[in-house]
C-alpha positions as a LaTeX table, in Angstrom:
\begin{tabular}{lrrr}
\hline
Residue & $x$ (\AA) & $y$ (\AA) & $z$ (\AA) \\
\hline
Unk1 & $-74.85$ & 19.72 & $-24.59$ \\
Unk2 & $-74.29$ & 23.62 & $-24.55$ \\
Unk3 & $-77.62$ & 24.12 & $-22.77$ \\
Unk4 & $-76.00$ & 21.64 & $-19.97$ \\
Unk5 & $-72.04$ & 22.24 & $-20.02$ \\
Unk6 & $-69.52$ & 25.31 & $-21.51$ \\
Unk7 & $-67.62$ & 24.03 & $-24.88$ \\
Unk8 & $-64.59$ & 23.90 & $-22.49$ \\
Unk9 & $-66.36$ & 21.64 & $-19.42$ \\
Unk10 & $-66.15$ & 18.01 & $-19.20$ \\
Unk11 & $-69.83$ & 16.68 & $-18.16$ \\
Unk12 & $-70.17$ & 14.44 & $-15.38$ \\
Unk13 & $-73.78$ & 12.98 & $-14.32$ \\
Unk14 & $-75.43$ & 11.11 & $-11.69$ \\
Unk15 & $-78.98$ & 9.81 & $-11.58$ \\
Unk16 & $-81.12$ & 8.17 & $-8.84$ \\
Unk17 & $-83.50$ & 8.68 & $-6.31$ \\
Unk18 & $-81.55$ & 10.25 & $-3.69$ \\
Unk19 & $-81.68$ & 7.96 & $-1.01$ \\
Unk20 & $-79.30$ & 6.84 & 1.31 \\
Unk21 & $-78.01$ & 3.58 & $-0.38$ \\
Unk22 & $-77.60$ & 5.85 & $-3.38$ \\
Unk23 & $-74.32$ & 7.75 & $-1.59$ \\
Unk24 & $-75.15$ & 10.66 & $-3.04$ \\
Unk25 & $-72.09$ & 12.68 & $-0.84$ \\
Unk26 & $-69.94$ & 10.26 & $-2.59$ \\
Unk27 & $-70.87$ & 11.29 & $-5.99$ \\
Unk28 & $-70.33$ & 14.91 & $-4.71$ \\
Unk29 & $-66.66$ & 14.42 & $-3.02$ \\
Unk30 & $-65.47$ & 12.60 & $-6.14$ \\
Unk31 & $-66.26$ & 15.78 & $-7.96$ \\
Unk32 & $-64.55$ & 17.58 & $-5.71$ \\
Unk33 & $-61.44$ & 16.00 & $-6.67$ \\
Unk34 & $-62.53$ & 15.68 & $-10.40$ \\
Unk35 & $-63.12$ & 19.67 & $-10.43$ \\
Unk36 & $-59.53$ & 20.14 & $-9.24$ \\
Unk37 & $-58.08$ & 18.04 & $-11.99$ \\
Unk38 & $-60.52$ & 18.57 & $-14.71$ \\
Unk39 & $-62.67$ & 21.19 & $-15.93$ \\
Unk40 & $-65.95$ & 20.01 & $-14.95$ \\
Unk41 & $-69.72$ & 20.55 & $-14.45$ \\
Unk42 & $-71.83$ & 17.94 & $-12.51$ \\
Unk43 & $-75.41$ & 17.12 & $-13.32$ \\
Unk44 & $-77.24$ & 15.40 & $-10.43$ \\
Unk45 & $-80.80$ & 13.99 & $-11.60$ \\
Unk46 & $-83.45$ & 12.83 & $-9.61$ \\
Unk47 & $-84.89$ & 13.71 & $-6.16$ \\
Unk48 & $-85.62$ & 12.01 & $-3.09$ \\
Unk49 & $-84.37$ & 12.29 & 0.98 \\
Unk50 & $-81.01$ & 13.09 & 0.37 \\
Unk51 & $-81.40$ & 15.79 & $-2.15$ \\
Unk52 & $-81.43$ & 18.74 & 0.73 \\
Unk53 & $-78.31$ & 17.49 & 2.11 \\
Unk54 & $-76.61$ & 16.86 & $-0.80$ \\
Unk55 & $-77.26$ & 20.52 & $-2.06$ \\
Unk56 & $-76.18$ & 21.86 & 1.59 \\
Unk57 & $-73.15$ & 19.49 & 0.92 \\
Unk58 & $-72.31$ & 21.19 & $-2.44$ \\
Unk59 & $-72.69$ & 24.84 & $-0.54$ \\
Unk60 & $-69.58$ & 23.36 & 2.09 \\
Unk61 & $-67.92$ & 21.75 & $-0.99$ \\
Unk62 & $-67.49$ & 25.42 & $-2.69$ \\
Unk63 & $-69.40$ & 23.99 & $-5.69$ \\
Unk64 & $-72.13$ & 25.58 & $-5.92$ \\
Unk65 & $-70.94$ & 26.99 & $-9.59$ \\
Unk66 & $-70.25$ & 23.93 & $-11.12$ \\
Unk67 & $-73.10$ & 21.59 & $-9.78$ \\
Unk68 & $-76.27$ & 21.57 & $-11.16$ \\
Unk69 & $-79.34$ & 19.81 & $-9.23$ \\
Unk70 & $-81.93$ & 19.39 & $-11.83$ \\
Unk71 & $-84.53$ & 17.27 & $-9.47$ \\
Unk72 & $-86.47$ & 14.32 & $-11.92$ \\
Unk73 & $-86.20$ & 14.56 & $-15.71$ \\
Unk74 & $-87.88$ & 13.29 & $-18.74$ \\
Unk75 & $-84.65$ & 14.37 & $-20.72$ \\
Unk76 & $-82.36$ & 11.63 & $-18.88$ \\
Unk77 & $-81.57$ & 9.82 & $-21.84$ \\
Unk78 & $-80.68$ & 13.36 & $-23.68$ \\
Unk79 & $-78.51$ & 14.62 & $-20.31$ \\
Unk80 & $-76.56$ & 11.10 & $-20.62$ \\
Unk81 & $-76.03$ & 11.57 & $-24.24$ \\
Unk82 & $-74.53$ & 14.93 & $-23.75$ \\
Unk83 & $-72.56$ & 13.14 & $-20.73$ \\
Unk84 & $-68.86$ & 12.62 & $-20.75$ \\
Unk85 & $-68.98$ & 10.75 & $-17.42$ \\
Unk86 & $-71.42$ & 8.64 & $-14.89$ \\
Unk87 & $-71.11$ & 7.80 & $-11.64$ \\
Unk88 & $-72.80$ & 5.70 & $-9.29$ \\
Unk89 & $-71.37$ & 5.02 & $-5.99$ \\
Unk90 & $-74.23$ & 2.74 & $-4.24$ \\
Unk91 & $-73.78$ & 1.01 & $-1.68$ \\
Unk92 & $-76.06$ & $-1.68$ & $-3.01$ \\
Unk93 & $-77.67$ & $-2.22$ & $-6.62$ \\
Unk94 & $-79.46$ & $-5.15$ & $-7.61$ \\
Unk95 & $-78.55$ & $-4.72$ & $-11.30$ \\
Unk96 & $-77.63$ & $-1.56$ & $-12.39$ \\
Unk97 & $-79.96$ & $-0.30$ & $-14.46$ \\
Unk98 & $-78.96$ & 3.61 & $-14.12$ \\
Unk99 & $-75.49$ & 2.59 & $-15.28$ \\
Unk100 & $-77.29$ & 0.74 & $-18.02$ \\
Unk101 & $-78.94$ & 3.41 & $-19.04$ \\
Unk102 & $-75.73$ & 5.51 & $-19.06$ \\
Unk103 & $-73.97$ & 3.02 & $-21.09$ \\
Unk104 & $-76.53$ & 2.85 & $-23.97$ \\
Unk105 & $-76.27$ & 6.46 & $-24.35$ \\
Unk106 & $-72.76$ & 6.11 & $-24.62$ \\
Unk107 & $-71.78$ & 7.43 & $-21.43$ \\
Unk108 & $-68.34$ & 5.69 & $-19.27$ \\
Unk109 & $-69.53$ & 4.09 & $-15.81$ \\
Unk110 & $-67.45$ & 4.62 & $-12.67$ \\
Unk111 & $-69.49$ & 2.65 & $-9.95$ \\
Unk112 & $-68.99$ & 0.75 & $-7.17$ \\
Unk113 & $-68.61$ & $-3.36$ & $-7.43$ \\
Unk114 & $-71.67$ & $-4.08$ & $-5.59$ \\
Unk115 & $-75.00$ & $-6.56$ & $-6.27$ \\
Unk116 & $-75.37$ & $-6.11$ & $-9.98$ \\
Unk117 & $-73.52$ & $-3.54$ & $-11.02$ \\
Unk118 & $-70.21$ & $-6.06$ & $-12.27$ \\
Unk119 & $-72.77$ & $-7.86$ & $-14.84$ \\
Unk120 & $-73.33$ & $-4.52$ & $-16.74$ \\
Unk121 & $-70.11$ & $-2.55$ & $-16.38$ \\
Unk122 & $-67.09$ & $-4.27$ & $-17.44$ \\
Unk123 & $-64.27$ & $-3.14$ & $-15.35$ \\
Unk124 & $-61.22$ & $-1.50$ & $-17.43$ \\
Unk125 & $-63.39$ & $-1.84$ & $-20.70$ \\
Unk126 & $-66.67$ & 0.16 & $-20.29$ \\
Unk127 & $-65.98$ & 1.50 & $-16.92$ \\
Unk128 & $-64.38$ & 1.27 & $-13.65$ \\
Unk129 & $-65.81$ & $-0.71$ & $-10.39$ \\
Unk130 & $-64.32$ & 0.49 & $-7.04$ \\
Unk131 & $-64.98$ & $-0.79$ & $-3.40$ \\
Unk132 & $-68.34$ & 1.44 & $-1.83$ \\
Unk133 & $-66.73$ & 4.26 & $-0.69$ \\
Unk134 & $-63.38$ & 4.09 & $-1.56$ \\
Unk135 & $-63.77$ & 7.65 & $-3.32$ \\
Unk136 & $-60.12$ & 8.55 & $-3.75$ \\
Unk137 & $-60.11$ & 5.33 & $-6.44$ \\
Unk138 & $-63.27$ & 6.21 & $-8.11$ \\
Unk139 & $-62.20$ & 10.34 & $-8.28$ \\
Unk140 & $-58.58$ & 8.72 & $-9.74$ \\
Unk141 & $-60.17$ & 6.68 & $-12.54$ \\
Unk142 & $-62.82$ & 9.02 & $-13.56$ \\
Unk143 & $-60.01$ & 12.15 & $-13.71$ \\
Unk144 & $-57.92$ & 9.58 & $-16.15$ \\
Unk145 & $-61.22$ & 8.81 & $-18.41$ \\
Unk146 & $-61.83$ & 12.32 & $-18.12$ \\
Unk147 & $-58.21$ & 13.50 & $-19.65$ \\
Unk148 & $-57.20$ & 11.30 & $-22.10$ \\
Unk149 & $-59.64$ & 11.33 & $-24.62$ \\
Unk150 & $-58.52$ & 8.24 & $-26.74$ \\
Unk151 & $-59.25$ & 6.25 & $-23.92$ \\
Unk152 & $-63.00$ & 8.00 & $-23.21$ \\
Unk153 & $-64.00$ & 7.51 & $-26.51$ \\
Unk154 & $-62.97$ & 4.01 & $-25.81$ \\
Unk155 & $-64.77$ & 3.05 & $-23.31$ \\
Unk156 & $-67.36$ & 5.37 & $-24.76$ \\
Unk157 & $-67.88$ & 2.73 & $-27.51$ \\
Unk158 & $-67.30$ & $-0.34$ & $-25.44$ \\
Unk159 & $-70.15$ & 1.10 & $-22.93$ \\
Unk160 & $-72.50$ & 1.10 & $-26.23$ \\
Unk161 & $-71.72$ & $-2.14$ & $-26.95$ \\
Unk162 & $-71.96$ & $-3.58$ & $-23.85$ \\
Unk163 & $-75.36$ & $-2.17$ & $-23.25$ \\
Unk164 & $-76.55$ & $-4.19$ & $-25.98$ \\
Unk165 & $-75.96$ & $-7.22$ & $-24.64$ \\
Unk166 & $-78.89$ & $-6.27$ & $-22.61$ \\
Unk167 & $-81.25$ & $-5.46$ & $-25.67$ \\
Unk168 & $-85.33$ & $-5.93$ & $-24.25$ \\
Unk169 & $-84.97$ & $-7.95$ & $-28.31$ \\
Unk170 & $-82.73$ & $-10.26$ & $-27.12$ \\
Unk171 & $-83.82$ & $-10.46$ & $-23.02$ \\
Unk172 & $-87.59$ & $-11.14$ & $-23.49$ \\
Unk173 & $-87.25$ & $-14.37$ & $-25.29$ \\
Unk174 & $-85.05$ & $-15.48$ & $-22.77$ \\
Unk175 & $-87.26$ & $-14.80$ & $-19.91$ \\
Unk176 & $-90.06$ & $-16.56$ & $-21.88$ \\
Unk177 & $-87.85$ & $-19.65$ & $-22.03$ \\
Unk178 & $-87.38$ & $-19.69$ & $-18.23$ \\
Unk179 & $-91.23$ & $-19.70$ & $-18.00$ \\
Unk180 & $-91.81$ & $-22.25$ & $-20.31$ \\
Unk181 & $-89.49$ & $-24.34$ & $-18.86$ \\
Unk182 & $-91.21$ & $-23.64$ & $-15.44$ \\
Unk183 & $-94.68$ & $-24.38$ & $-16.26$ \\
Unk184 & $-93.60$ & $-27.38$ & $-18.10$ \\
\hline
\end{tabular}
């Protein structure tokens, strides 16, 4: 965590492939209100087509100092760990497996309420869902996760347990049901 964040800095991650549908400026003017509330660094992991503009967003933002564009990772699961925060404003996800991800390693979801995304994060328990682009909501529950630290370590634990739930142990057996019963 000190190679990511200050002692001092709360840490706030996003992860995808930078496209689009990914609303990567979201993620970026939600920190914007975040780092005016909170002290905060952002980690934004991945690449793809939106990374330039996202960076020449950041520049316009004035956050050049507390964002940190790392492009693709094999440390993900260590960044998350080290992560107070995730956020994941698609547009569309078919599951959710980012926020997933996030919530194994213990990390709070604030995401949008699209495809998927409600079967993983349980709003008011693990995480919040917002409407897609309704950034002043999402900025507003991730600056009250982000200062009141009985509640983060709440949700902190209820995002591990949750993410459980969806344990490749416990999933694979029930996809070989649905095949069995298929072929049958």
């Amino acid at each position: 965590r000190d190679q990511l964040a200050k002692p001092n800095e709360r840490l706030v991650t996003h992860v995808s492939n930078f496209r689009p549908v990914k609303s990567v400026h979201d993620v970026l003017s939600v920190f914007a209100k975040i780092s005016k509330e909170v002290q905060s660094r952002l980690i934004m992991v991945g690449d793809g087509p939106e990374r330039s503009s996202a960076e020449e967003y950041t520049k316009e933002l004035g956050l050049t100092e507390v964002v940190d564009f790392v492009g693709k990772s094999n440390d993900v699961y260590r960044i998350l760990c080290s992560s107070d925060l995730f956020l994941l404003p698609s547009q569309r996800e078919s599951f959710g497996l980012a926020a997933l991800e996030a919530m194994a390693a213990r990390t709070p979801v604030v995401a949008t309420n699209e495809g998927g995304i409600p079967e993983v994060v349980e709003h008011e328990i693990s995480g919040y869902l917002v409407a897609h682009g309704d950034v002043d909501t999402m900025a507003g529950y991730s600056i009250e996760l982000l200062t009141n630290e009985t509640q983060l370590q709440q949700f902190k634990k209820a995002a591990f347990t949750r993410a459980k739930v969806f344990d490749i142990q416990k999933i694979i057996p029930l996809y070989f049901d649905i095949y069995q019963t298929a072929i049958r």
